[in-house]
Each structure stands twice: as structure tokens, then as C-alpha cells.
C-alpha positions in Angstrom: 79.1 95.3 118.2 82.0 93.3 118.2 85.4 95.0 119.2 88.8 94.3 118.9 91.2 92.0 121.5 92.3 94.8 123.6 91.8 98.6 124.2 90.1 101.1 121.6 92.2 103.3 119.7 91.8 106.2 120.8 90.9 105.6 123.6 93.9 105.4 126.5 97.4 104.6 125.4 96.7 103.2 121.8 98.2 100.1 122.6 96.2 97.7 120.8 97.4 100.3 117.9 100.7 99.7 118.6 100.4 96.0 118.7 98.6 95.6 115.6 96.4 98.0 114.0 98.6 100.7 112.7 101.2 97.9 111.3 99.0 96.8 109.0 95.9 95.4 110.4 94.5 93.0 108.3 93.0 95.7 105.8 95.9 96.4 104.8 96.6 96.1 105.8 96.4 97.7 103.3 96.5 101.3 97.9 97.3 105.5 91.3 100.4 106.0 89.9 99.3 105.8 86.2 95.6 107.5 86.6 94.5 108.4 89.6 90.9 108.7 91.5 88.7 106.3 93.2 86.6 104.2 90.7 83.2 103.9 90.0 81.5 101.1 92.9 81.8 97.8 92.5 79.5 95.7 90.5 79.6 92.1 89.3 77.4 90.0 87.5 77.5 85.6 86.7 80.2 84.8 84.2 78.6 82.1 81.5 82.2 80.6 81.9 81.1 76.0 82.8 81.6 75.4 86.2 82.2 78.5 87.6 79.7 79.9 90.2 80.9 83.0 91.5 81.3 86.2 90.0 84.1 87.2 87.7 86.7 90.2 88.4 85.5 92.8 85.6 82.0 91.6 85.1 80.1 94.5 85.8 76.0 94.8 86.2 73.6 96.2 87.9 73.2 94.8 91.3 76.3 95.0 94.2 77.7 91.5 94.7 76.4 88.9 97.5 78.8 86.6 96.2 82.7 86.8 96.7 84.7 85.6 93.2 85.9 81.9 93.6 89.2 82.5 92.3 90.9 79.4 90.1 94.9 79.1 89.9 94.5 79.6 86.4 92.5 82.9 87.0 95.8 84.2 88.1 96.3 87.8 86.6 99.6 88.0 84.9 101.9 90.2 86.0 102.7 93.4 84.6 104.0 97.1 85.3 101.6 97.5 88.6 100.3 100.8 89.9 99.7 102.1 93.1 95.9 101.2 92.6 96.3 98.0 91.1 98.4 96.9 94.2 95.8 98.3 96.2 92.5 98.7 94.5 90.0 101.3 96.6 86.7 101.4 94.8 83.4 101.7 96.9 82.8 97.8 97.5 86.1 96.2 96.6 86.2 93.2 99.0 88.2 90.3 100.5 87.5 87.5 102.3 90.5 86.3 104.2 91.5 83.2 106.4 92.6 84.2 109.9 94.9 82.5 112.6 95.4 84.6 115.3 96.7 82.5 118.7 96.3 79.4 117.1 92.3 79.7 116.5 91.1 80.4 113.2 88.3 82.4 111.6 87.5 84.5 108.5 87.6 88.1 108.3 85.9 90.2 105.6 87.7 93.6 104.1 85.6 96.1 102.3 86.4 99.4 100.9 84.0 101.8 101.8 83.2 105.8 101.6 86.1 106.3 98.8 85.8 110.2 97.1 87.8 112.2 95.1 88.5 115.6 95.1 91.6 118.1 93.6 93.3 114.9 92.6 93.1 113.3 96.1 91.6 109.9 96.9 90.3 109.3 100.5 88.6 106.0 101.6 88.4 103.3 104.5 89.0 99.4 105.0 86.9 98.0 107.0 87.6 94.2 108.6 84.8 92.4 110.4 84.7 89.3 111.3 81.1 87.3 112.6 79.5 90.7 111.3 81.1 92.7 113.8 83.3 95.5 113.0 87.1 94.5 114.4 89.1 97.7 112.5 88.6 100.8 110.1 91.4 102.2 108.4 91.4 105.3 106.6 93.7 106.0 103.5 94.5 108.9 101.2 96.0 107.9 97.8 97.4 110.9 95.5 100.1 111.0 92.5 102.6 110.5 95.2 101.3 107.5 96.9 99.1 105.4 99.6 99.1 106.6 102.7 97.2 105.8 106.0 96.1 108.4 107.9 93.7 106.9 110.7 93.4 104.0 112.5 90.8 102.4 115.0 87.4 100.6 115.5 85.6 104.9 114.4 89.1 105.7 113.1 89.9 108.1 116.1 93.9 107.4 116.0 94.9 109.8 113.9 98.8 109.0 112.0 100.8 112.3 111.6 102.2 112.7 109.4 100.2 110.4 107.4 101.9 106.9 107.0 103.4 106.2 103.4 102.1 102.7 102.7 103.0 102.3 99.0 105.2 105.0 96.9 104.9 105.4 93.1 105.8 104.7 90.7 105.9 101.3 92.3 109.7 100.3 91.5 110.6 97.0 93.3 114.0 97.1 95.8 112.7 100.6 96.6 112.6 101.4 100.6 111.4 104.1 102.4 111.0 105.6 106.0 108.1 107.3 108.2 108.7 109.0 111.7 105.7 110.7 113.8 102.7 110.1 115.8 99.5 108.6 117.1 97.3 110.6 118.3 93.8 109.4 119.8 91.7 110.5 123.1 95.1 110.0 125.1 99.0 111.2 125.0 100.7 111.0 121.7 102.6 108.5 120.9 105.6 108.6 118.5 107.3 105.9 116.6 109.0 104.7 113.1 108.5 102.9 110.5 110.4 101.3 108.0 109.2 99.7 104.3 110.8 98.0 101.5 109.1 96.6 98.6 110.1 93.4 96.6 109.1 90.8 93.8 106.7 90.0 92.6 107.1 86.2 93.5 105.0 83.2 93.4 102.3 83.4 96.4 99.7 80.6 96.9 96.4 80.5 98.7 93.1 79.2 98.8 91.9 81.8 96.1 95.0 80.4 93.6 98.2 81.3 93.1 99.2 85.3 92.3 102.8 86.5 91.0 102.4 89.0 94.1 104.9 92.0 95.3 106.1 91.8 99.0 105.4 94.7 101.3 108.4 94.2 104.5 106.8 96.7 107.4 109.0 97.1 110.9 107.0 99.5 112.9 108.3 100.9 116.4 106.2 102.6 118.7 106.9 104.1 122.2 103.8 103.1 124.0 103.2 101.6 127.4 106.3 102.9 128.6 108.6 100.5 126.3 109.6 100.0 122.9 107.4 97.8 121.1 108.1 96.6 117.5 105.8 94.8 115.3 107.2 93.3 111.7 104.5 92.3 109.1 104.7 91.1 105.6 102.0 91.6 103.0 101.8 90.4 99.4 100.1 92.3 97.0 98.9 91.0 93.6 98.3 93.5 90.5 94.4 93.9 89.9 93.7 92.0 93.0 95.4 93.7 96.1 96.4 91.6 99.4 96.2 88.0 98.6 98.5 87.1 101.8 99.6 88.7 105.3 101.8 87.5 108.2 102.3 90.1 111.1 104.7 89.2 114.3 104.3 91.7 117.3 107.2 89.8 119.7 104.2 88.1 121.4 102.1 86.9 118.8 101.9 85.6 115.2 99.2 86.2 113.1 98.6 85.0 109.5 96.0 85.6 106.8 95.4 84.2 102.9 92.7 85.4 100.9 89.8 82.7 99.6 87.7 85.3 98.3 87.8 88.4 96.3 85.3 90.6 94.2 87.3 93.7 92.6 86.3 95.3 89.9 88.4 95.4 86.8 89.4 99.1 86.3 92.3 98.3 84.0 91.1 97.1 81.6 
């Protein structure tokens, strides 16, 4: 199996944690304020729509998809008062496929919600990224009628975040900003750190999938690991009904950059 660049989290120091992972990752990085719970898995069949050959967002059938939505400009969901969920849908088999650059090489990386249950009003899933079918990350998340949050971290999600990470805070009210201060914890020492979040928008974002009216997600993480402050920034843009479209993280050392091509979500929200 395919690993990440760097050591396990978890395992040692969690300094590829540090660098990376915990920011964001590429799951994101990263996801109800209006009706909560998980969503049923999801499905997608062939829209009759000319000229179109993936699936649709909503279309819902029997089988799972093989086929990641094609995703026209004009497909563009409109924008309108977005929940927690919308911003960052969790049902079993919600997926993206993004475009990487990472150390000016590129490559596509494939996110997929997986394991997502409810119970006493509490969402819990995972994002897994994998790239070449090997696993690079798992994040785990909780979601309740306060928020996202992540809560784990790491290739068999052994860093544990405490207290858990507030992602996204609901209602979702743009300008807002908010704080987190704690730990990792893993197979070695803790290590503690802060985090700051502001949320803006939404503003015009393109990609290869088409262009989204997407709200921006500004993280500045700071971790003592290694024995040295080490600060990673990262920007995400979320689209309502469709989740991370785009993601640029900086850790001092290296940039990396990702836009989404493909998507298959199912349409909730309706």
C-alpha cells in the first residue's frame, strides 16, 4: 500500500501531521446546520440530458457509481443560504476527483466518504484520499448541530485531535472566525498547537469541473513539533451541494494546489 511522503501519523513525532495532514489534507481537507444526519449512500444513474456522459448530481438508482459526474460551467449550483452539510456533504460514497501539484509534479487524487453513521444526533464519518489506488490519508470527522469537526488524522487514523478541531461552525455566516487550541496525540509525545479559521464569500472559483460561486475557508495552523514552531496556511473553497471544488495549502517549505475535475454527490437538498 501506498503511504504518504514522510513519517506515519502516529507513529513518532507526527510531523508529516504537522506539515500537512492535520491542516487540511486534501480531504478536506475537508462538513448540518439545517437537518442534520448522514445521508442515505450515494447512488447515481445516466442523465438522458444530449451530450452528456457522466452521471448527474441527484440522479439516484440502483447501482454505486463507476463514473465520476463531468461537471459543465453551466451545471454550476446557484448559490444560496448553505449548510454545514451542503458545504461539506458526508454521505457513504460522496466523491471527488481532484488535480494535484505537489513539488512541481502532478497527479490526481481521489476523495471518498466512507463509514458515515448517525447516532443521538451525531454524524461520524472518514475522507479518504488515494491516489494510484493507494491509500495517502484518512480523516475522520464528527458533524452535530454545532458543527464540522475533525477528530483524527493519519494513513489508520491513529493521530487523534483533542479537543476535536472545529472545521466549519453553523449556521454558516460568512466574516465569521473562530479559534482551536490543543493536541495531537498518536504512538508518540503529544504535541500541541493552534489554529485559526475565518470564513468568507462565496466568490467566483474556476476549475476543470466548471465554475462554482464557492465560500473560502482561510486555515493558519501552528504546531510545536520537531522541536520548532511550524505553521502551515491553507485555503479551501467550498461550493453549496458540491463541497471542495479548490485547495491551495503552503507549509513554509512547500506549495501545494488542488481543483476538482470530478465529482459524484448526491443531491440531498432537494
Amino acid at each position: 500500500m501506498m503511504r504518504s511522503h514522510g513519517p506515519e501519523v502516529g507513529v513518532g513525532a507526527l510531523r508529516w501531521t504537522a506539515r500537512r495532514q492535520v491542516a487540511t489534507g486534501l480531504a478536506a481537507a475537508l462538513a448540518a446546520a439545517v437537518t442534520w444526519g448522514c445521508g442515505p449512500e450515494a447512488r447515481y444513474s445516466t442523465p438522458p440530458d444530449a451530450g452528456r456522459t457522466g452521471p448527474r448530481v441527484g440522479d439516484v438508482e440502483a447501482p454505486r457509481p463507476t463514473i465520476l459526474a463531468h461537471v459543465a460551467p453551466a451545471a454550476a449550483p446557484a448559490v444560496a443560504v448553505a449548510s454545514v452539510e451542503q458545504l461539506f456533504p458526508h454521505g457513504n460514497g460522496d466523491t471527488w476527483e481532484m488535480a494535484r501539484t505537489l513539488g512541481g509534479k502532478s497527479d490526481k487524487v481521489l476523495l471518498t466518504v466512507t463509514g458515515s453513521t448517525e447516532a443521538a444526533g451525531v454524524c461520524s464519518f472518514s475522507v479518504e484520499t488515494q491516489s494510484n489506488g493507494g491509500l495517502l490519508q484518512a480523516e475522520g470527522y464528527v458533524a452535530d448541530s454545532s458543527g464540522l469537526y475533525r477528530v483524527s488524522v493519519g494513513v489508520d487514523k491513529s493521530g487523534r485531535v483533542e479537543p476535536r478541531m472545529p472545521v466549519l461552525r453553523a449556521p454558516i455566516k460568512p466574516g465569521d472566525t473562530w479559534e482551536w487550541k490543543g493536541k495531537l496525540s498518536g504512538g508518540g509525545s503529544p504535541v500541541t498547537g493552534s489554529g485559526q479559521f475565518a470564513l468568507a464569500g462565496p466568490e467566483k472559483v474556476k476549475t476543470p469541473a466548471g465554475e462554482f460561486d464557492a465560500y473560502r475557508l482561510d486555515q493558519t495552523l501552528k504546531l510545536n513539533a520537531g522541536g520548532g514552531l511550524q505553521v502551515v496556511k491553507s485555503t479551501q473553497w467550498l461550493a453549496p451541494k458540491v463541497g471542495l471544488v479548490k485547495q491551495v495549502t503552503d507549509d513554509g517549505a512547500q506549495r501545494t494546489s488542488a481543483e476538482l475535475t470530478k465529482y459524484a454527490v448526491l443531491d440531498r437538498w432537494k
